[in-house]
Backbone as XML, in Angstrom:
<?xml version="1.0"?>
<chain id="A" units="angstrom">
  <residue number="1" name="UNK">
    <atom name="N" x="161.189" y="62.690" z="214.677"/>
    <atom name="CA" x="162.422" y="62.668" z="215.434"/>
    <atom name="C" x="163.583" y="62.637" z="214.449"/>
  </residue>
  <residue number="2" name="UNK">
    <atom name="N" x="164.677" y="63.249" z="214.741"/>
    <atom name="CA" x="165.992" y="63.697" z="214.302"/>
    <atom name="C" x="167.004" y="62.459" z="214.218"/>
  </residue>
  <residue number="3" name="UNK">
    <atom name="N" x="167.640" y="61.707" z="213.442"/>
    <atom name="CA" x="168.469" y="60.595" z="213.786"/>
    <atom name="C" x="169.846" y="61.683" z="213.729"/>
  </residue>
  <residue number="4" name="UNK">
    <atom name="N" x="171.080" y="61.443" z="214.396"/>
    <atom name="CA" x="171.695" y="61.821" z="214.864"/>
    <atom name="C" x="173.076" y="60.589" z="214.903"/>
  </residue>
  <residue number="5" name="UNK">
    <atom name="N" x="174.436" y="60.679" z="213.685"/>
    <atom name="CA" x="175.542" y="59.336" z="214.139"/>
    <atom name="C" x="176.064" y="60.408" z="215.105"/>
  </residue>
  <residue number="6" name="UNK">
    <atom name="N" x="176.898" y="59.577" z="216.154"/>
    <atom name="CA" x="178.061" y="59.742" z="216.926"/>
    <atom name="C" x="178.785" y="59.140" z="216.688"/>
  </residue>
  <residue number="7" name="UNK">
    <atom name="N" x="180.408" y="59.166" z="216.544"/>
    <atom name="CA" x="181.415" y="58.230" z="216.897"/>
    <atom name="C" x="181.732" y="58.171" z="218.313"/>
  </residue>
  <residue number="8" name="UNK">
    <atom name="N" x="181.995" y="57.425" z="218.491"/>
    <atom name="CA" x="182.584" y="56.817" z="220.000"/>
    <atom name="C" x="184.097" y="56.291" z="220.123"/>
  </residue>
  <residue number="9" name="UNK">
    <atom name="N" x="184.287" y="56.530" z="221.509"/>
    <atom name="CA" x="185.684" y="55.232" z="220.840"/>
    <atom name="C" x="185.152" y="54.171" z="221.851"/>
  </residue>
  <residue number="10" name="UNK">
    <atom name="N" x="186.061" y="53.119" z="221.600"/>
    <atom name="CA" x="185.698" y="52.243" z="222.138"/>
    <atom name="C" x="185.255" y="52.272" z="223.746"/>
  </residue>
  <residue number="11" name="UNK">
    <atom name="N" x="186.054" y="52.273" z="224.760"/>
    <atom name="CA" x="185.816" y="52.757" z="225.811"/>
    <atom name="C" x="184.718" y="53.674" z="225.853"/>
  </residue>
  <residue number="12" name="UNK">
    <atom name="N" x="184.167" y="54.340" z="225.465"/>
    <atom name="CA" x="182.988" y="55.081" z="225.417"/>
    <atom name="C" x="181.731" y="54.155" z="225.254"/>
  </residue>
  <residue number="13" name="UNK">
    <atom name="N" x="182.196" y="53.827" z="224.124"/>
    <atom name="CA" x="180.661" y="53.074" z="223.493"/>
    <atom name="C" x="180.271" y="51.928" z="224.468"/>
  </residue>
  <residue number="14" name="UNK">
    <atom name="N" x="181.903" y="51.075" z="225.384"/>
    <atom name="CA" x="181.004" y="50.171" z="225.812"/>
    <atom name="C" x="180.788" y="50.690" z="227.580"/>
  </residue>
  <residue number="15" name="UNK">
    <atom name="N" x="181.187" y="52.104" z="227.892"/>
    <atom name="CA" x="180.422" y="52.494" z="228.894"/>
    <atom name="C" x="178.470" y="52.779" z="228.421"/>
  </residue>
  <residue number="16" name="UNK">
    <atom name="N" x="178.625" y="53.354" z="227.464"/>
    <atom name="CA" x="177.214" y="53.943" z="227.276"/>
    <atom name="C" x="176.348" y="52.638" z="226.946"/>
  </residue>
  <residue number="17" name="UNK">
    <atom name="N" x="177.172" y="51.688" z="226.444"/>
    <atom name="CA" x="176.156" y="50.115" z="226.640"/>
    <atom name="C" x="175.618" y="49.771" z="228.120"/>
  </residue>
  <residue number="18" name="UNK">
    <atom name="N" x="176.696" y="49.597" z="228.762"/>
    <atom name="CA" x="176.707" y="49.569" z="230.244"/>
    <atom name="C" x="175.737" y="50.199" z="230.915"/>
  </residue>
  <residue number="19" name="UNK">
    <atom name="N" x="175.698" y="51.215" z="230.796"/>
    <atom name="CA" x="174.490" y="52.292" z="231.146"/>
    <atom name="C" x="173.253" y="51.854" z="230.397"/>
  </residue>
  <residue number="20" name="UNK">
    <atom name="N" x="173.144" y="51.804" z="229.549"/>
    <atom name="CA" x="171.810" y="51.070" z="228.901"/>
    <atom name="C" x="171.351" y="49.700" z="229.551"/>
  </residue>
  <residue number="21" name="UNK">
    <atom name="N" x="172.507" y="48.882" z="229.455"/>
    <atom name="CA" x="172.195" y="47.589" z="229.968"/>
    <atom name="C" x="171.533" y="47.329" z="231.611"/>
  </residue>
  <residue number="22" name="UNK">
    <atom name="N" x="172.288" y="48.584" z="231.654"/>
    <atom name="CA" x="172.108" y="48.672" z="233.309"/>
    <atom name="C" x="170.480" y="48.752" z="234.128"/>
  </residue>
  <residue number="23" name="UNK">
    <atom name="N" x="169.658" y="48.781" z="232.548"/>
    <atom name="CA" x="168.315" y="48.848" z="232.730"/>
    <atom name="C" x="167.866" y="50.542" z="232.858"/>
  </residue>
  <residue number="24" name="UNK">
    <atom name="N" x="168.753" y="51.398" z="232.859"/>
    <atom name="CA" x="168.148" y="52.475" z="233.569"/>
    <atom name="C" x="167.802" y="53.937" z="232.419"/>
  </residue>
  <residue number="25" name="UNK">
    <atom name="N" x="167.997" y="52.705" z="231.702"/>
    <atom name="CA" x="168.039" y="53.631" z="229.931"/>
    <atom name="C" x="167.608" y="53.134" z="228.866"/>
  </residue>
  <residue number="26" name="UNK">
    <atom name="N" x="166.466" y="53.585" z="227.929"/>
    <atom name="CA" x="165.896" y="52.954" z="226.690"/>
    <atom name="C" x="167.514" y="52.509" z="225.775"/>
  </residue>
  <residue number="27" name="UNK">
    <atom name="N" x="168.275" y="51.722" z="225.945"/>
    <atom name="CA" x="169.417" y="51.732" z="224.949"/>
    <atom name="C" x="170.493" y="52.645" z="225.090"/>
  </residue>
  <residue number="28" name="UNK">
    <atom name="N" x="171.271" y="52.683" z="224.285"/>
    <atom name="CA" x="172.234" y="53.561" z="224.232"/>
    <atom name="C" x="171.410" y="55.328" z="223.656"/>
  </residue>
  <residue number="29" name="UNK">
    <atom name="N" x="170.608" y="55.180" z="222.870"/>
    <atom name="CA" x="170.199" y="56.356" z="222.441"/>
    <atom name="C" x="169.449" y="57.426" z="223.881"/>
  </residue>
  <residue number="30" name="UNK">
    <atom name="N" x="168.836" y="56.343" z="224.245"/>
    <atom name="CA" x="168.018" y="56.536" z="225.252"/>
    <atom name="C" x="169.017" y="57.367" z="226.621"/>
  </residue>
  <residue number="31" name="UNK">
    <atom name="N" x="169.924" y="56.699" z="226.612"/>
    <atom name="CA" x="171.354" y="57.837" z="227.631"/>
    <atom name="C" x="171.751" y="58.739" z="227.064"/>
  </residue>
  <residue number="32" name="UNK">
    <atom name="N" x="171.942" y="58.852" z="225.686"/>
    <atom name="CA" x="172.673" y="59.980" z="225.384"/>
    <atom name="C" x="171.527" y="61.210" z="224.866"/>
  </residue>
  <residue number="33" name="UNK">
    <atom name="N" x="170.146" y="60.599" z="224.637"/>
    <atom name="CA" x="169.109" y="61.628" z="224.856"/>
    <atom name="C" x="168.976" y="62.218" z="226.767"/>
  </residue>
  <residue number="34" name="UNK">
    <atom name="N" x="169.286" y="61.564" z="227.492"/>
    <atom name="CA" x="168.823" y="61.987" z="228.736"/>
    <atom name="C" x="170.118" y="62.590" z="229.233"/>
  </residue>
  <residue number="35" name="UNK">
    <atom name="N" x="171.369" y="62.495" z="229.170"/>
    <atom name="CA" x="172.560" y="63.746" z="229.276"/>
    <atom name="C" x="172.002" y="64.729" z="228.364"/>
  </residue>
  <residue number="36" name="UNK">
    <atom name="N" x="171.988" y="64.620" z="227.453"/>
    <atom name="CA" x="171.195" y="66.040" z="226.326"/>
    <atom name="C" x="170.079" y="66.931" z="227.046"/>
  </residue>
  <residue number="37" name="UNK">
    <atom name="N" x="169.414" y="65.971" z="227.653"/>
    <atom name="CA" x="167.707" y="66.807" z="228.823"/>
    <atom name="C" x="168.952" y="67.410" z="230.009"/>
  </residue>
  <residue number="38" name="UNK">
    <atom name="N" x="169.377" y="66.512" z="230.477"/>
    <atom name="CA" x="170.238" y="67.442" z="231.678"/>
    <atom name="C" x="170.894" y="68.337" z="231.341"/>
  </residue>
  <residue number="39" name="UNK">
    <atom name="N" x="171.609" y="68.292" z="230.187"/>
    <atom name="CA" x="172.761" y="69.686" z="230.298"/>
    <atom name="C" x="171.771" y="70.834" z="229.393"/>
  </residue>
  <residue number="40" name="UNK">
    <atom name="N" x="170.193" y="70.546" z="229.332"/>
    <atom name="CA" x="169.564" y="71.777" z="228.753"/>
    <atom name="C" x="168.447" y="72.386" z="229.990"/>
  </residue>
  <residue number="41" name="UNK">
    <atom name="N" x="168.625" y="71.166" z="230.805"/>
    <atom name="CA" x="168.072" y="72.195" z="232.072"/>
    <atom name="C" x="168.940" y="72.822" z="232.889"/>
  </residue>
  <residue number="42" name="UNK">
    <atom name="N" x="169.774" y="72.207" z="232.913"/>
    <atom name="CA" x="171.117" y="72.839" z="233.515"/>
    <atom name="C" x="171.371" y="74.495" z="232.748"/>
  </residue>
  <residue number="43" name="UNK">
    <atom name="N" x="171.306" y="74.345" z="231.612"/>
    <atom name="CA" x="171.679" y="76.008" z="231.596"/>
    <atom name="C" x="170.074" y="76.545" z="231.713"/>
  </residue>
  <residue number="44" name="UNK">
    <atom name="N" x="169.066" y="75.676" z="231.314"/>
    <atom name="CA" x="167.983" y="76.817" z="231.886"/>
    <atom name="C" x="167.939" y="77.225" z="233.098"/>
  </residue>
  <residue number="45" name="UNK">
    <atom name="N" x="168.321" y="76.491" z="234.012"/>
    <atom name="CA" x="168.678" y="76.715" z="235.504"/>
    <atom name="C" x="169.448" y="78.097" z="235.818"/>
  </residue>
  <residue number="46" name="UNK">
    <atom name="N" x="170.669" y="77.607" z="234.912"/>
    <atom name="CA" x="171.950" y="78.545" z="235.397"/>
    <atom name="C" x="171.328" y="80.197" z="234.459"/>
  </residue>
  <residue number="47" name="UNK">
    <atom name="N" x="170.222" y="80.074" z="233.652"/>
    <atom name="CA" x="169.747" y="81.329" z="232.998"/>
    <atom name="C" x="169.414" y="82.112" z="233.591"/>
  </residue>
  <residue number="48" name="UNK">
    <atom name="N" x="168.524" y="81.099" z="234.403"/>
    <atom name="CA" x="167.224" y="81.875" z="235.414"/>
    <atom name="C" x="168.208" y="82.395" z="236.722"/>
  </residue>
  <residue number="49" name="UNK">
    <atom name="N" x="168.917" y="81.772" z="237.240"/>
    <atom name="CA" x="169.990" y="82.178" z="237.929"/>
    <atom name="C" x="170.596" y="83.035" z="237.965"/>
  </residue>
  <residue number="50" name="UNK">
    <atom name="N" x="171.223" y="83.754" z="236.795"/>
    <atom name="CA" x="171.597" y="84.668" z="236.410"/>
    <atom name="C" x="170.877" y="86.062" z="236.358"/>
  </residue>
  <residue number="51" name="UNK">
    <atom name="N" x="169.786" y="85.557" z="235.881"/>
    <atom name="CA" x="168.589" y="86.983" z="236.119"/>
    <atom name="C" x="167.908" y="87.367" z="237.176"/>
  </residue>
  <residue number="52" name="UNK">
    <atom name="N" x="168.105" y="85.863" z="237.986"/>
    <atom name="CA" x="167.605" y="86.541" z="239.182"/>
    <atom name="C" x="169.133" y="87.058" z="240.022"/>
  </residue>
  <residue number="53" name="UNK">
    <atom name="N" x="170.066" y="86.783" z="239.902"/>
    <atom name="CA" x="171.054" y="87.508" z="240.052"/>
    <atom name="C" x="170.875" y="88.989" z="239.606"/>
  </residue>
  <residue number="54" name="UNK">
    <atom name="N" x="170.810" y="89.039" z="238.554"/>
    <atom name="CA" x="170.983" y="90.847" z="238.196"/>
    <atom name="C" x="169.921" y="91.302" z="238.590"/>
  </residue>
  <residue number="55" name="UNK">
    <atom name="N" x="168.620" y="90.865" z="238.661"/>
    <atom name="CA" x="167.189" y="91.860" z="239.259"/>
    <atom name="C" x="167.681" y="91.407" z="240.739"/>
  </residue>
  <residue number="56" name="UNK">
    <atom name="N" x="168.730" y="91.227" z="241.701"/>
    <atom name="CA" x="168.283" y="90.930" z="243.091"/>
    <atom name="C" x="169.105" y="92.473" z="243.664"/>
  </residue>
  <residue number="57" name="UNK">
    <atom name="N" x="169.179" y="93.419" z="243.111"/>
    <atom name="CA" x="169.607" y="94.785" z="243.887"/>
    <atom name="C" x="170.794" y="95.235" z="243.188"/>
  </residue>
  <residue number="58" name="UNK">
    <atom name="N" x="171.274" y="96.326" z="244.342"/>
    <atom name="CA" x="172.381" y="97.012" z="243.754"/>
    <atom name="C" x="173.540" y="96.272" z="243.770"/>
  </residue>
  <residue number="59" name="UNK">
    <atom name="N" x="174.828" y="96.045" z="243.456"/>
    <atom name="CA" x="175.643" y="95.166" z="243.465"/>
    <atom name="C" x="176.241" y="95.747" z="244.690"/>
  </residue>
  <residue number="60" name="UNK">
    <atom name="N" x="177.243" y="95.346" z="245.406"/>
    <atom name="CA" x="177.945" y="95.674" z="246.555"/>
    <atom name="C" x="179.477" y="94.885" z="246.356"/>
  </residue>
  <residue number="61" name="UNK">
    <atom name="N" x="180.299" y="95.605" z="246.930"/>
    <atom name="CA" x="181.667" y="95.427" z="246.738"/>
    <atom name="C" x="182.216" y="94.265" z="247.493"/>
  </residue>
  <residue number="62" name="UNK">
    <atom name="N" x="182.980" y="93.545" z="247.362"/>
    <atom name="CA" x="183.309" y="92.423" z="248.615"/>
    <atom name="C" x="184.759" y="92.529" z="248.465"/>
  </residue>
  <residue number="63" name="UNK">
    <atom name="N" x="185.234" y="92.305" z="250.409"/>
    <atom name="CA" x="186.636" y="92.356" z="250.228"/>
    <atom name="C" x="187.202" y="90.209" z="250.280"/>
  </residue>
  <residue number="64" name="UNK">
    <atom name="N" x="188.436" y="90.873" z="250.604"/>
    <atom name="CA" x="189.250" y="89.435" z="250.560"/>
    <atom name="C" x="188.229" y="88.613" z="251.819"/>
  </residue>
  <residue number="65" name="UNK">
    <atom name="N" x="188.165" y="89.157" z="252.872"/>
    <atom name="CA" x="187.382" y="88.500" z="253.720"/>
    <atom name="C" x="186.067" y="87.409" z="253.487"/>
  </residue>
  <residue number="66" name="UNK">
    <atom name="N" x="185.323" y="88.309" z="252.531"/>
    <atom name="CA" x="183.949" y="88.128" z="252.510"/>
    <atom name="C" x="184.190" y="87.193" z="250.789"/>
  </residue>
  <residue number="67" name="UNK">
    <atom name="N" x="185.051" y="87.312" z="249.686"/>
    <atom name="CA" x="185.136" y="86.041" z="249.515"/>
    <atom name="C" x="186.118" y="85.002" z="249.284"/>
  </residue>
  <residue number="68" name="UNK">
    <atom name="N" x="186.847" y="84.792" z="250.432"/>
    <atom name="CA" x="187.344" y="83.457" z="251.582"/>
    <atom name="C" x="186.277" y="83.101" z="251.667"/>
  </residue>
  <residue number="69" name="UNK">
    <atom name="N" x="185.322" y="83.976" z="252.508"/>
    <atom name="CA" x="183.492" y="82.900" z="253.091"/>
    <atom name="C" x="182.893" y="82.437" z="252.206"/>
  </residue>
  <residue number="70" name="UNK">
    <atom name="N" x="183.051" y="83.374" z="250.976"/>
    <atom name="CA" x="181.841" y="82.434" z="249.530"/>
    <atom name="C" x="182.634" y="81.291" z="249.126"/>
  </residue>
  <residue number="71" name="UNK">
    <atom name="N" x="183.684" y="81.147" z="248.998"/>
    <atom name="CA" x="184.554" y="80.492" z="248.369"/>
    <atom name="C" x="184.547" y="78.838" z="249.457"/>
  </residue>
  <residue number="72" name="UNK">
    <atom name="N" x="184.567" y="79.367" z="250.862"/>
    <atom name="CA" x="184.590" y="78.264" z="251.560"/>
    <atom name="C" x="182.959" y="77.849" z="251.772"/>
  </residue>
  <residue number="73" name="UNK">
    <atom name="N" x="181.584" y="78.482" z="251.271"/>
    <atom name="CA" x="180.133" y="78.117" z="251.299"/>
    <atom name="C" x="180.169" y="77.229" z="249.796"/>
  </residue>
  <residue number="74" name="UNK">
    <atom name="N" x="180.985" y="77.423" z="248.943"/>
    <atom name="CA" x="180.449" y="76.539" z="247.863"/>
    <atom name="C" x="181.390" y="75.607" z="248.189"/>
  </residue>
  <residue number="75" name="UNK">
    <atom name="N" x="182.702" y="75.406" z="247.935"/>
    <atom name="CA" x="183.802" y="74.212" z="248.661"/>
    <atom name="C" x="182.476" y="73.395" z="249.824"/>
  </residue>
  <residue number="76" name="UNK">
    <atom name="N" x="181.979" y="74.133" z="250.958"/>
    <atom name="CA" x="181.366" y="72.719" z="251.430"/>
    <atom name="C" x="179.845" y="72.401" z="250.330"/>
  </residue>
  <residue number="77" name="UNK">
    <atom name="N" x="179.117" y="73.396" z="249.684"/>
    <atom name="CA" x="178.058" y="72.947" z="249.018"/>
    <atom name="C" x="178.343" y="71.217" z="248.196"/>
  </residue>
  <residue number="78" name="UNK">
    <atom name="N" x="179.732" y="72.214" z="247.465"/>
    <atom name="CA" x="180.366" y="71.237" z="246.469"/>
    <atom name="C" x="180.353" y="69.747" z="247.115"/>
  </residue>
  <residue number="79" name="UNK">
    <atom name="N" x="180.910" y="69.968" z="248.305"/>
    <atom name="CA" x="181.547" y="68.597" z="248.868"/>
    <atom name="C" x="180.495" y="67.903" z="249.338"/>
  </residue>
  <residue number="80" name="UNK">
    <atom name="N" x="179.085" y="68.560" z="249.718"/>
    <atom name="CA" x="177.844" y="67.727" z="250.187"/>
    <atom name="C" x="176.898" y="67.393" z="249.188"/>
  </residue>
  <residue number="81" name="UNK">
    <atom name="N" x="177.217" y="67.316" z="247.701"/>
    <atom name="CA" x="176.698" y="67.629" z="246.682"/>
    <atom name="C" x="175.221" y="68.145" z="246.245"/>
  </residue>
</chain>
């Protein structure tokens, strides 16, 4: 395994204690390894997403109408998280 310093500032460091303490994390290392796992599945997610975007057909044109509707399907996705 890789050791790795960060600086912090204060306010930081004693959130990421907090979070450790909070039981729900090996330590402080232990949180800032598990944001590191999320934001690398997160773009594997958003990869695969993408490709299945471009293999899903021909593209098609959209007017103002049609995205108002996408725009208001993620606004509620967003809001129901």
């Amino acid at each position: 395994m890789t050791t790795v310093s960060v600086n912090l500032s204060e306010e930081l460091q004693q959130f990421v204690n907090g979070q450790a303490e909070a039981g729900r994390f090996d330590g402080p290392a232990g949180y800032i390894e598990s944001l590191i796992e999320r934001a690398k599945s997160g773009q594997e997610k958003l990869e695969a997403l993408l490709i299945e975007g471009l293999d899903s057909g021909d593209p098609i044109r959209l007017d103002a109408d049609e995205w108002s509707h996408l725009r208001r399907d993620v606004e509620q996705r967003l809001s129901n998280g």
